[in-house]
Structure formats: C-alpha cells, structure tokens
C-alpha positions as a Markdown table, in Angstrom:
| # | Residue | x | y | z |
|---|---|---|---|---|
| 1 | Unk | -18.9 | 82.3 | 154.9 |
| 2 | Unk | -19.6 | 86.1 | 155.3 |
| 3 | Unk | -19.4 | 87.3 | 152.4 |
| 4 | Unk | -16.8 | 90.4 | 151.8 |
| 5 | Unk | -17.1 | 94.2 | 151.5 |
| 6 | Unk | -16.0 | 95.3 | 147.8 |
| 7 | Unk | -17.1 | 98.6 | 148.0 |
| 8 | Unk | -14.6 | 101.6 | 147.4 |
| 9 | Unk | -14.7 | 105.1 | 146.3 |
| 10 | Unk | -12.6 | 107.4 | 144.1 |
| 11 | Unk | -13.2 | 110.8 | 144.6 |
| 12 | Unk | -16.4 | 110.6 | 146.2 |
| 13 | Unk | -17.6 | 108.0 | 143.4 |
| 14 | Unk | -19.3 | 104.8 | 145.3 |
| 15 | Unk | -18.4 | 102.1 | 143.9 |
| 16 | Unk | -19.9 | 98.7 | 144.3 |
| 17 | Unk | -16.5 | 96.9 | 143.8 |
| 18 | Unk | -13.1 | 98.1 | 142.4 |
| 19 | Unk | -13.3 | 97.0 | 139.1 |
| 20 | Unk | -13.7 | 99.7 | 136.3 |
| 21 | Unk | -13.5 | 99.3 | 132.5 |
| 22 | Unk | -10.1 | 100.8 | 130.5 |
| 23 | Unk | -11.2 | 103.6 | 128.7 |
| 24 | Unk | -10.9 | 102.1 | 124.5 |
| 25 | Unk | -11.6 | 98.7 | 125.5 |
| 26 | Unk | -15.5 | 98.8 | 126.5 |
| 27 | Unk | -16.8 | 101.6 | 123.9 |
| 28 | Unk | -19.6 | 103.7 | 125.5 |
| 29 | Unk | -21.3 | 100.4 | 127.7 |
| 30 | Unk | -23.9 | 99.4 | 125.5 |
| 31 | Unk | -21.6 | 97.4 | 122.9 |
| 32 | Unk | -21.2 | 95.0 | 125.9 |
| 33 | Unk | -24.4 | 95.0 | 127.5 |
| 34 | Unk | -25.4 | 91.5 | 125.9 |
| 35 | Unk | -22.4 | 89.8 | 127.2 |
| 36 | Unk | -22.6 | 90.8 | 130.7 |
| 37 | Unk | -24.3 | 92.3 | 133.7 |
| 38 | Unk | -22.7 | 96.1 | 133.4 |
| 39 | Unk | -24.6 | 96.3 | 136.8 |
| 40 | Unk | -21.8 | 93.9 | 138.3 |
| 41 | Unk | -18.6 | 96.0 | 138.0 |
| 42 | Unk | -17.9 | 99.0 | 139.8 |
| 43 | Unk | -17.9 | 101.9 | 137.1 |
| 44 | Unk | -17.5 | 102.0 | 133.4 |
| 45 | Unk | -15.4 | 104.2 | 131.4 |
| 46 | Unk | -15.9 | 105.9 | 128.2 |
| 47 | Unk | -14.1 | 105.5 | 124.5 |
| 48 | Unk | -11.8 | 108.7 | 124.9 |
| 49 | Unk | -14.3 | 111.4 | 123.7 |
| 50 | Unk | -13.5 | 114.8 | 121.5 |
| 51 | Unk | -15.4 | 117.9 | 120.6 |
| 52 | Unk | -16.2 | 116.5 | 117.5 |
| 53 | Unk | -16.4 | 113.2 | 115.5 |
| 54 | Unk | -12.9 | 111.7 | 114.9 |
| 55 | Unk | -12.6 | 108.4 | 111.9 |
| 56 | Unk | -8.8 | 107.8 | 113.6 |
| 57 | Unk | -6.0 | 106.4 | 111.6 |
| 58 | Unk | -5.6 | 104.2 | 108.4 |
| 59 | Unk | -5.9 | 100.6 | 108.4 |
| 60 | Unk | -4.0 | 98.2 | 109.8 |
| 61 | Unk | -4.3 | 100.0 | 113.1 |
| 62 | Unk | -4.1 | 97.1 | 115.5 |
| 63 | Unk | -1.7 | 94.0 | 116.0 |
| 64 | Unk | -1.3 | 90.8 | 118.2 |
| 65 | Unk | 2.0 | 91.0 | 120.4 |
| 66 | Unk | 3.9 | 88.5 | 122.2 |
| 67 | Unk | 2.0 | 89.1 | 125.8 |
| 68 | Unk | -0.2 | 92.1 | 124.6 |
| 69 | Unk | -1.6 | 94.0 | 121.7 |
| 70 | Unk | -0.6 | 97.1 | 119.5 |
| 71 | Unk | -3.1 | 99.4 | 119.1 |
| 72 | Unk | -2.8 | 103.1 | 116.6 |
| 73 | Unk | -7.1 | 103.9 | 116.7 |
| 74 | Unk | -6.3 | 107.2 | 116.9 |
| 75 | Unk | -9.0 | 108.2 | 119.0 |
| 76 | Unk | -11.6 | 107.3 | 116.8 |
| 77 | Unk | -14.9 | 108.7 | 118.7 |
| 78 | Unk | -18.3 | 109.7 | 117.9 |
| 79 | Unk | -18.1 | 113.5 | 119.2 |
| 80 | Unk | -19.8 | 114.7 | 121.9 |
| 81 | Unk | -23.1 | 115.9 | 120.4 |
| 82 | Unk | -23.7 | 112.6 | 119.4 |
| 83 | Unk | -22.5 | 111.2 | 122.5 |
| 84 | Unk | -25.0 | 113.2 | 124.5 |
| 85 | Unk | -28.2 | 112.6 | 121.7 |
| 86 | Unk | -27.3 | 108.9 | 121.0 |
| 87 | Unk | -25.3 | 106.9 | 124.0 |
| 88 | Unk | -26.3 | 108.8 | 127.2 |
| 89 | Unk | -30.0 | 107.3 | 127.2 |
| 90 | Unk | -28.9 | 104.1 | 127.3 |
| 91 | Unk | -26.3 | 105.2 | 130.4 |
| 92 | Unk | -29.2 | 106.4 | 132.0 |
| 93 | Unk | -30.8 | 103.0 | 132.2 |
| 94 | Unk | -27.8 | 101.5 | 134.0 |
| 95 | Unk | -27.1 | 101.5 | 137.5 |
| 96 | Unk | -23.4 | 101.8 | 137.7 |
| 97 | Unk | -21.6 | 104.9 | 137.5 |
| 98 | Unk | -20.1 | 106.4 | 134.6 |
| 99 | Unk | -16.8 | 108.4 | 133.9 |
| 100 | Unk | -16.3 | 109.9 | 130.4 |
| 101 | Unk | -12.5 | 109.8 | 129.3 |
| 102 | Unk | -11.8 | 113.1 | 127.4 |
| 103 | Unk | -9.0 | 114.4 | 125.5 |
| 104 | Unk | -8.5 | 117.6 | 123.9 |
| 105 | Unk | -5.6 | 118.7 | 121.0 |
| 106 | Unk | -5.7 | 122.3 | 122.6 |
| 107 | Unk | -6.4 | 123.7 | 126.1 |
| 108 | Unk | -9.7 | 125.2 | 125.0 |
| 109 | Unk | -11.2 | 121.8 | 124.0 |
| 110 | Unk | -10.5 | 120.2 | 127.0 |
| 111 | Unk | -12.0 | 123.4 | 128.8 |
| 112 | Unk | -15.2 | 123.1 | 126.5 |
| 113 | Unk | -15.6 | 119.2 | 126.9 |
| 114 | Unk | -15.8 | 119.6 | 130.6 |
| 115 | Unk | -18.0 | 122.2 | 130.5 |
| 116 | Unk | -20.6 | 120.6 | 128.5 |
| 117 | Unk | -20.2 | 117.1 | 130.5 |
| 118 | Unk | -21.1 | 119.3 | 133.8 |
| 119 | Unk | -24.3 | 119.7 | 132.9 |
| 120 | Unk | -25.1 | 116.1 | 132.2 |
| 121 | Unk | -26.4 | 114.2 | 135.2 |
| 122 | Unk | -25.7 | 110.5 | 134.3 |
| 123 | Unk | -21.5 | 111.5 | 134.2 |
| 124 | Unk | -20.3 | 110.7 | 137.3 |
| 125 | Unk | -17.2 | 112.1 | 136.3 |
| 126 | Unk | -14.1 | 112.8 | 134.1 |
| 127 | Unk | -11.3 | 111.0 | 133.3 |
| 128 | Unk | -8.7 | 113.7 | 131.5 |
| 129 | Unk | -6.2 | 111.7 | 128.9 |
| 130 | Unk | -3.0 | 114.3 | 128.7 |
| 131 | Unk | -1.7 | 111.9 | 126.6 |
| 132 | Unk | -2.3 | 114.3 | 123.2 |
| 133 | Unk | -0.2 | 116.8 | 121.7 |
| 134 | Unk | -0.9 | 120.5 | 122.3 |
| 135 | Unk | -1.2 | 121.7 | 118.6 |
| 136 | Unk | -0.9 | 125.4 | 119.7 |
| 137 | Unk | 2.3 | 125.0 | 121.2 |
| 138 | Unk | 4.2 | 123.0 | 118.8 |
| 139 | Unk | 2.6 | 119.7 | 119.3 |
| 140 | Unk | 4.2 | 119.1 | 122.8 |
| 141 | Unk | 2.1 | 116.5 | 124.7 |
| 142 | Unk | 0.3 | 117.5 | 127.8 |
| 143 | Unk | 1.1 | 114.5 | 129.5 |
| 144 | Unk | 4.9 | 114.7 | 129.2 |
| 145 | Unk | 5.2 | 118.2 | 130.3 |
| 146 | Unk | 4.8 | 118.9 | 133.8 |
| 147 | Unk | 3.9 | 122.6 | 133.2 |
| 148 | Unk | 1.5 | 121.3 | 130.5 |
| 149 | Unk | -0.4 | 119.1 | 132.9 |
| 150 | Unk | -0.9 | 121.5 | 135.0 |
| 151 | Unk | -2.4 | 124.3 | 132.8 |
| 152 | Unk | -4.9 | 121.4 | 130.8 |
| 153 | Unk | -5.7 | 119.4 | 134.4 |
| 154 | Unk | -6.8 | 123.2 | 136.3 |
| 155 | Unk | -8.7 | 124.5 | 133.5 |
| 156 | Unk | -10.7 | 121.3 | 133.5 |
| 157 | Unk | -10.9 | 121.6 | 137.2 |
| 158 | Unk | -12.0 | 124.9 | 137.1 |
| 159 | Unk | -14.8 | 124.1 | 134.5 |
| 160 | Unk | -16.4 | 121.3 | 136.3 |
| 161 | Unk | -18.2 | 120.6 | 139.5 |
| 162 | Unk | -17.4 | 117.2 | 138.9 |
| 163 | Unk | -14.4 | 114.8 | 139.9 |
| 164 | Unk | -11.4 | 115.2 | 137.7 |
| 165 | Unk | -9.4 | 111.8 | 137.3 |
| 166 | Unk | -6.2 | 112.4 | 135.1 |
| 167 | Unk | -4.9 | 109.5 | 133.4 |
| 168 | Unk | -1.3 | 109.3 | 133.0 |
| 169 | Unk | 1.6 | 108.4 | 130.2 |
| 170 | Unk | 4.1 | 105.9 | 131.2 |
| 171 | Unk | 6.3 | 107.9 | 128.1 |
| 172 | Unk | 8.1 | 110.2 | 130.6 |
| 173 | Unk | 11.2 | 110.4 | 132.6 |
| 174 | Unk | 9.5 | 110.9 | 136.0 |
| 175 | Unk | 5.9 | 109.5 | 136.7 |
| 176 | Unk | 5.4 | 111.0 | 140.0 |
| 177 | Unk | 6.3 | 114.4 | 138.5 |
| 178 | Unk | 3.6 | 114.2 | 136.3 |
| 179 | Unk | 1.4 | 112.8 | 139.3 |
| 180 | Unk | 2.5 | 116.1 | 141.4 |
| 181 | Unk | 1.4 | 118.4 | 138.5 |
| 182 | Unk | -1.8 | 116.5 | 138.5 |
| 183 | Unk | -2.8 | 116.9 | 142.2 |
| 184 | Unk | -1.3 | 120.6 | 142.3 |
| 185 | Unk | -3.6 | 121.9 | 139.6 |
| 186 | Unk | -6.8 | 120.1 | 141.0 |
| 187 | Unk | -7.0 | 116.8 | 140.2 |
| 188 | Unk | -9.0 | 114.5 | 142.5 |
| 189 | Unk | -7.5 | 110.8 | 141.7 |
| 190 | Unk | -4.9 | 109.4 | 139.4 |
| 191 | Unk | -5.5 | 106.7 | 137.2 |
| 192 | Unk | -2.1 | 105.2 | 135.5 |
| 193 | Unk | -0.9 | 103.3 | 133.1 |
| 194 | Unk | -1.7 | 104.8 | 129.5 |
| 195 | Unk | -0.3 | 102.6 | 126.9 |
| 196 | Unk | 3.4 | 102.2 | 125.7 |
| 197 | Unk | 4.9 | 103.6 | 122.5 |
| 198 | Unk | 5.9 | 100.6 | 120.5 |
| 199 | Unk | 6.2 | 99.5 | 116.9 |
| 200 | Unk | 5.9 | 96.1 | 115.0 |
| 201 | Unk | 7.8 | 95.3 | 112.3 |
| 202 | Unk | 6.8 | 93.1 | 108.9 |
| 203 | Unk | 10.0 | 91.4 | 108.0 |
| 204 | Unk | 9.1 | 90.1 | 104.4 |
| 205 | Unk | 8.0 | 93.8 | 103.8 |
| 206 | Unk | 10.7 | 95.6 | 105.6 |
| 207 | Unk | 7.9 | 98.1 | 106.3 |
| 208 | Unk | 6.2 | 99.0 | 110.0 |
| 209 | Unk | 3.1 | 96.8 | 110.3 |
| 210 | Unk | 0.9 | 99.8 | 111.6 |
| 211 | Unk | 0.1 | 102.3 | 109.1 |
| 212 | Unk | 0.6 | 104.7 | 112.0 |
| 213 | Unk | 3.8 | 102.8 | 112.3 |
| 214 | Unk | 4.0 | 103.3 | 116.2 |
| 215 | Unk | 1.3 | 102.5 | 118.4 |
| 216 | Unk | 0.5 | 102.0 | 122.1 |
| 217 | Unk | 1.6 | 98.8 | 123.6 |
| 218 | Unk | -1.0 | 96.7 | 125.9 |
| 219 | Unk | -2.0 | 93.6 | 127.7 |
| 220 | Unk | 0.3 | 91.4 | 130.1 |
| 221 | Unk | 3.4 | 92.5 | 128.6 |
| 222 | Unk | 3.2 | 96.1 | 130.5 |
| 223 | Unk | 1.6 | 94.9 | 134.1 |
| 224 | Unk | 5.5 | 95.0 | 135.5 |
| 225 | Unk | 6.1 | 98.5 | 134.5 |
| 226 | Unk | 2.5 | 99.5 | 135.3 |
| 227 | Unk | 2.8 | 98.2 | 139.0 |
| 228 | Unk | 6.0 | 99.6 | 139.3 |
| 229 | Unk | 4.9 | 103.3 | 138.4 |
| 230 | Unk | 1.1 | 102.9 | 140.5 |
| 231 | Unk | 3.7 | 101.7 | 143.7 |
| 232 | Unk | 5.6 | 105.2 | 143.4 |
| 233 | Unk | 2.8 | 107.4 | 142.6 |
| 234 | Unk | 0.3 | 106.0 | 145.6 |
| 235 | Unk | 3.1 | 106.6 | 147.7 |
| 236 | Unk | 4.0 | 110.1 | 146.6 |
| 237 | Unk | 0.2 | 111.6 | 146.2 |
| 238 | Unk | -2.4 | 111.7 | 148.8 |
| 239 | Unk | -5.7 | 111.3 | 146.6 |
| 240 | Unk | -6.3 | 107.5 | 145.1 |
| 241 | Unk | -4.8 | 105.8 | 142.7 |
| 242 | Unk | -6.7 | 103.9 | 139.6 |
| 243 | Unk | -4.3 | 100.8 | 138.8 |
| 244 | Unk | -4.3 | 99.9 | 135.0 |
| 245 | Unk | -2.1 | 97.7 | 133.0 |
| 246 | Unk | -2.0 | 94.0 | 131.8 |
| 247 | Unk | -4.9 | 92.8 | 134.4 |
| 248 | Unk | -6.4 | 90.0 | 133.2 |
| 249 | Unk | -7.3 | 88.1 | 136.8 |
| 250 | Unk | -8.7 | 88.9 | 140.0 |
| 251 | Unk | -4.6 | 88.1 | 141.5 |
| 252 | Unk | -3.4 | 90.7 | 139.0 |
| 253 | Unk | -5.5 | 93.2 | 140.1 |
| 254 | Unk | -4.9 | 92.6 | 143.7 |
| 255 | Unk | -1.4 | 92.7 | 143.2 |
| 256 | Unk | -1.9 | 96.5 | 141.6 |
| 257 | Unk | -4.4 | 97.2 | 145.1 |
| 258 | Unk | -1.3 | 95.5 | 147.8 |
| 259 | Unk | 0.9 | 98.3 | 145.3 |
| 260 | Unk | -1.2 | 101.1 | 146.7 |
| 261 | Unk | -4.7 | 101.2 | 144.3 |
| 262 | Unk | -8.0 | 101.9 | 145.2 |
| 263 | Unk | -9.3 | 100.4 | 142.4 |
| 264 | Unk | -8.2 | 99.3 | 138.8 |
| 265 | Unk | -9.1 | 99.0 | 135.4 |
| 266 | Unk | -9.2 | 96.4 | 133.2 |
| 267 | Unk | -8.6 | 96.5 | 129.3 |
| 268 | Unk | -7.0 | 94.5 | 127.2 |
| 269 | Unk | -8.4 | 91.0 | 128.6 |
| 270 | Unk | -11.9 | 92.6 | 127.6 |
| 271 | Unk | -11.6 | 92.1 | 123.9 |
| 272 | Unk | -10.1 | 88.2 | 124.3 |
| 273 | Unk | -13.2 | 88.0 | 127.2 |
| 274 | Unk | -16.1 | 90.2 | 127.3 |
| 275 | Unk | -17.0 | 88.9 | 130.4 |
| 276 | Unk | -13.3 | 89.6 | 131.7 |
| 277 | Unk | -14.4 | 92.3 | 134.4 |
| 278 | Unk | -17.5 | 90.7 | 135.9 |
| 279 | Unk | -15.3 | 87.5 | 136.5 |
| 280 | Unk | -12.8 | 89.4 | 137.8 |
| 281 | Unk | -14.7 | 90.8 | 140.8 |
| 282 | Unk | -16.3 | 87.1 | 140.6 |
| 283 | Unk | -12.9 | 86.0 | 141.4 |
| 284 | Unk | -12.1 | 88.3 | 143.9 |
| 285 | Unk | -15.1 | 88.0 | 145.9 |
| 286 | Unk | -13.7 | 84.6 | 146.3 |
| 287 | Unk | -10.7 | 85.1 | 146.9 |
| 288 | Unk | -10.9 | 87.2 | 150.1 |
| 289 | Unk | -13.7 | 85.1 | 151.4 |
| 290 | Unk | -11.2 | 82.1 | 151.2 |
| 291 | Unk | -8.4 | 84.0 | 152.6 |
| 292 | Unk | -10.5 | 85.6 | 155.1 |
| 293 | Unk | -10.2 | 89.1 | 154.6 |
| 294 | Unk | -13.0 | 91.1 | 155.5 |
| 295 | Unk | -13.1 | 94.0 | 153.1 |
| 296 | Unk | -11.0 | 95.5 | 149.6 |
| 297 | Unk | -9.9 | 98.0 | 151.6 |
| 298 | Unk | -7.9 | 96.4 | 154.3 |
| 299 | Unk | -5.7 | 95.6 | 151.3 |
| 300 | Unk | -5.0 | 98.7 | 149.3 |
| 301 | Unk | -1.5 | 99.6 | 149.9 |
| 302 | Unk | -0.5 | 97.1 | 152.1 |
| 303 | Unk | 3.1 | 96.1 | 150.0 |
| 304 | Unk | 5.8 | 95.7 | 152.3 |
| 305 | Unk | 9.0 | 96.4 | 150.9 |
C-alpha cells in the first residue's frame, strides 16, 4: 500500500500534513510535548499573545456543554517579552513550524506585535485574532466591522515580512464580507471558526455560570455552522482556507477539506485527548490509503452541491 502524500501549504508554509493546533487549546507547544510527538502534526499555533502579560477573567471561566465547552479565559497570556525570553527556545528545538496567534485592543498593538515577531526566525507566521474590541473607537470589535478588519489586517501586513493568516468571528451577519476585507487589505489565508457567543445558566442560583457571564462556545456543537461558513468563504476568496470547529476525527476534518480547506485546526478534542491531533493525521493517513486516494490535496474542495 503506497502510502499517501499529506503535505500542504498555507501561504508558503510547508506543512507535513494538514493538521494544526487551535490557537487556546495547545498553550505555547511545550505544555504538550510529553504527550505526544509535536514533530507529527503539521504546525502548531500559539495561546493568542498581547503586548503585555494578561491574568484574564475571574473564576469560573470555563464550563462543560451539551456537545462542547464554554470558555471566558479572557486571553490570559504571558506577554510577548516573556514569550520571546522564555517559550521561543524550546520552539527552536522543534521541527514543525510555528504561527503566533496575536491580538491587539488598539490598532497600534497589533502593528507593534507584528513588528517585533518579524524579527524572530523560529515564527513561521502570524495568525491575526480580530475578534477584540477596538478600545479607541468605542470598543467596536475588529472582527465584526468590515472597515475595521481592513485597517488592523493592512497595518499588520505592512509591518511584517511574514504570512498574515486572519482568523475570523462567526458573530457577524456576513462571513464572506469579513473574508473580502481580509484578502483586500493583505491577508494571505483565512483561518475560520472563532468561537460562538454563548452563556450557561445555574438554575438553583438564577445567576450566569461564567463570571464573565458570556463566553465563547466550542467543540462538536459548532462543526455545522463552522463547515457551513469555511464552504462559503473558500469559494468566495482565492487564498486558502484554515477549517476550524468541533473536529475531533480524521472524517471531521475531511469533511471541513471536501468543504473547500487546505488544512484545519483542531481544538477542543485536545483538552479531552492530548494526543487528539497526532491521531488525527494517524487516522487520516489511513483513511486515504484504504480509499485509495493518492494525496490531501486531490480532496480539498471537492463538495459537490
């Protein structure tokens, strides 16, 4: 049995297979280095990172729901001096690329962030969350204003050399909108979905079970809405598409690739497996030896409707 082709590439990124890690779900690599062989996925993703140190919301900030989880961290991070003294040598060691999610509550952070990760070598490349409010402009979020995207995605584009991924919000009215914005102002792939505002609710309290009280909704409960919004946008863009969204086996992925993805993330299934990714390309391997298909990309976008 010849055994298939995995390889893929996002933005001129070479990766070994299509299987990355959800930014939030993986920390900064090392936390799951003695659970599994980080050298068998195809790139890992960063904790969403800030120009300085961030503690995140109160307590209770995460909850089980039917089919997925709650989650109000609030961006807890270490900061990106501390990133660059304390978690990039052990990135060096590893030979799988990495992207660093950033975020940013003002343009100029964003701007600043990308600028210092240009000059680090073991960053393979960004992956821009516009899912924060703009605290200069009346706490608007980036990511649900199409002329917000495009001012935060182009000055990150124009401070970096390297490739630009912009993650998008499922909270808007028009997905590919937001996805148009994206590509205009520079951006070199698309990675979607971000989480889903939802709330749980304590019934003997009567109170929100979240101090936060909202929070963003993951795991299997979101994969329809999240295949549904990667179909549209990988038909309406012409740079890839990062699938992300309740993937917690090698079909669901491939469901999200058929839908028009290079490649996908996988989040959620991480915390109940920390081996969820590497058997995930395990599993995929497999299945296109067993179905006979030569290569990952003979699939990717290959949804008839």
């Amino acid at each position: 049995m010849i055994k298939p082709d995995l390889t893929v590439e996002i933005a001129g990124i070479k990766l070994r297979n299509p299987v990355m890690t959800a930014s939030g779900t993986f920390g900064y690599g090392s936390e799951f280095a003695d659970f599994m062989d980080l050298e068998s996925i195809g790139a890992i993703i960063t904790k969403g990172l800030s120009l300085r140190p961030k503690a995140g919301n109160r307590t209770p900030r995460i909850v089980e729901t039917p089919a997925g989880m709650l989650n109000a961290i609030g961006l807890q991070n270490v900061g990106i001096d501390a990133f660059i003294a304390d978690k990039v040598p052990f990135l060096r060691k590893i030979n799988t690329p990495v992207i660093v999610n950033v975020y940013g509550n003002s343009l100029e952070e964003y701007g600043e962030l990308a600028e210092r990760l240009d000059k680090i070598r073991e960053v393979a490349g960004l992956e821009v969350n516009i899912s924060c409010p703009n605290v200069k402009q009346g706490g608007i979020v980036f990511g649900t204003d199409p002329k917000a995207a495009y001012e935060v995605v182009n000055l990150v584009r124009e401070s970096t050399i390297k490739p630009v991924i912009v993650k998008l919000s499922p909270n808007v009215t028009d997905v590919v909108e937001m996805a148009h914005a994206s590509v205009e102002a520079g951006a070199d792939a698309i990675s979607l979905i971000n989480t889903l505002t939802g709330m749980a609710i304590d019934l003997k309290k009567r109170r929100p079970v979240l101090a936060n009280v909202t929070g963003g909704l993951s795991g299997p409960a979101i994969k329809p809405v999240a295949l549904r919004m990667v179909w549209q946008v990988a038909r309406a863009v012409k740079v890839p598409v990062i699938g992300i969204g309740g993937i917690t086996s090698a079909i669901d992925a491939l469901e999200f690739i058929v839908a028009g993805a290079t490649a996908v993330q996988v989040g959620t299934a991480s915390f109940l497996d920390p081996q969820a990714t590497q058997t995930i390309v395990r599993e995929m391997e497999r299945y296109l030896a067993e179905n006979g298909i030569p290569g990952i990309r003979e699939m990717i976008g290959t949804l008839e409707t």
